[in-house]
N, C-alpha and C positions, 0 to 999 in steps of 0.2 A: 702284387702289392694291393693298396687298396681298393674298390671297384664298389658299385652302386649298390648300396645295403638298402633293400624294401623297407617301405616305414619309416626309418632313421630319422628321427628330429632333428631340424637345424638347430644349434644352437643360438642363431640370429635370424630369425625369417625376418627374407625381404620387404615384405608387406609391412612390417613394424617401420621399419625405417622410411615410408612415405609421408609426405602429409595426406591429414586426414581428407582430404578433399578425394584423392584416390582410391579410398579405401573399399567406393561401392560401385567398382567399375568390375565387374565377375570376370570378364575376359583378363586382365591385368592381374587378379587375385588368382586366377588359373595358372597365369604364365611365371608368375613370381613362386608360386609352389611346384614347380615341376626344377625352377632352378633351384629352388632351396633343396630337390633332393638329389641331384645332382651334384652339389655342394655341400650336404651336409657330413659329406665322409672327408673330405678335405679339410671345411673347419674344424671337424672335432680329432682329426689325426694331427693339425698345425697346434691344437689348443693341447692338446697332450703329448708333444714333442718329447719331453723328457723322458718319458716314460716309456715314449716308442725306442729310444736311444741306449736305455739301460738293459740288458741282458737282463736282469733280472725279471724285468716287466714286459720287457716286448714281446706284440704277439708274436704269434712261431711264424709269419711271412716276414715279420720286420728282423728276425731272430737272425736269417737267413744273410738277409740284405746286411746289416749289423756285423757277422761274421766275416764277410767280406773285404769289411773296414777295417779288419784288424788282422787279415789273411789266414784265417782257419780255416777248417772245413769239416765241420764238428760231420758225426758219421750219422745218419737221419734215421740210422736203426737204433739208438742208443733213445732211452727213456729223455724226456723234455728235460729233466732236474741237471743231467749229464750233460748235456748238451747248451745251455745256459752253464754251467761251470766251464766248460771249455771257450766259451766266447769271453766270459767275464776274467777271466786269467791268462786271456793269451797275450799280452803286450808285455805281463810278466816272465811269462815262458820264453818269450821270445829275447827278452835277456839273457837269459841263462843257454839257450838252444845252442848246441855242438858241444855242451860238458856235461859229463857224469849226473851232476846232477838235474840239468833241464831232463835228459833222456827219463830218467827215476821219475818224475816229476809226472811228465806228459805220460808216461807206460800207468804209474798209479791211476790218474786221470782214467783213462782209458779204457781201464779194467776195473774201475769201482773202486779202487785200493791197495791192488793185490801189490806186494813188495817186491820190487826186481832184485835181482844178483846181480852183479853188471862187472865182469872182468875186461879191463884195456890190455892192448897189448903198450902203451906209454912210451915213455920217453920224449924229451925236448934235449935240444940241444940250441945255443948260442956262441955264435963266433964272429967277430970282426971278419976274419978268413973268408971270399967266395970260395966256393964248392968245399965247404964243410962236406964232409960227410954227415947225412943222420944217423943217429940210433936207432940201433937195432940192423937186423938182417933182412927181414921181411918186411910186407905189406902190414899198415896200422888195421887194426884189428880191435874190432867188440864181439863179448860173447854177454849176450842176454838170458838168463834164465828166468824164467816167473811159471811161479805155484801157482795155479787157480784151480778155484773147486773141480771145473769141470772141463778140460782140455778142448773139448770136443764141440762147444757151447762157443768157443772165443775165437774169433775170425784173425786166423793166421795171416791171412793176406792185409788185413785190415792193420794189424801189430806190424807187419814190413814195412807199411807203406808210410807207419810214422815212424820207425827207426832210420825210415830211408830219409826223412824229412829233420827231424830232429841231430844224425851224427853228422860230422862232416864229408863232404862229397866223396876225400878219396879216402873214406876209410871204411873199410870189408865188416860183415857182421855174420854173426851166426843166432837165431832166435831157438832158443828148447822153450819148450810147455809145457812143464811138468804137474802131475795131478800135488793139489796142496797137501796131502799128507805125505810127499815122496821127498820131504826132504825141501832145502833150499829156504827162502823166504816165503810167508807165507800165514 
């Protein structure tokens, strides 16, 4: 987080706030500017709180902290712009997270834009009746495709670890990567 910036002007030194009768005591005017720089990162981070709070504007430490609050974990290899859009939309995403469309949503994110394919294996069922049977025979099931320019470029493990976070718990996935002129979305 914040820590002692060389130089950094208070925004209120101490020494203003005395009477003047103080003001020609050197040892006191020494002491009062050593707190003022010590203090001057705290007042001027309390006096720009908003700003520290907003994704858009906080610095990249507060950026971090910020994500936290809202339980992301934007990927610290992706450009700054990317990484403020994933903080700044995650309480939305987090709406939508376990349907079709949060997954589309967070993978575009992700990848700059790149458009996913997204087949379910589906089905709901409701009954008064306990032990319905569910739909279907097998395990629920997503199969991901996304076109990107460059396969090779886009971290697989990085793509699993938010389909793992994004579908729900007991349901199986399969991720393809296809090059974007192969077809698919893209």
């Amino acid at each position: 987080m914040r820590t002692a910036v060389p130089g950094l002007p208070s925004p209120h030194p101490l020494i203003d706030l005395l009477p003047a009768v103080y003001l020609e005591h050197d040892f006191l005017a020494r002491f009062l500017a050593a707190l003022d720089e010590v203090l001057a990162p705290v007042l001027l981070t309390l006096d720009n709180l908003p700003a520290h709070l907003d994704p858009r504007t906080a610095p990249e430490d507060f950026l971090d902290w910020v994500a936290g609050w809202v339980a992301v974990e934007p990927d610290r290899e992706s450009p700054p712009e990317r990484r403020r859009a994933t903080v700044r939309g995650a309480v939305d995403r987090h709406r939508a997270r376990g349907t079709l469309h949060g997954l589309a949503r967070a993978l575009r994110l992700e990848t700059g834009g790149s458009e996913p394919e997204i087949t379910e294996s589906g089905g709901t069922v409701w009954s008064a009746t306990p032990g319905t049977p569910l739909p279907g025979t097998r395990r629920p099931w997503v199969t991901v495709r996304l076109a990107v320019p460059d396969p090779g470029r886009v971290s697989r493990a990085r793509l699993e670890e938010l389909i793992t976070a994004e579908i729900p718990a007991h349901v199986g996935f399969t991720l393809e990567l296809l090059p974007a002129d192969a077809g698919g979305a893209g």
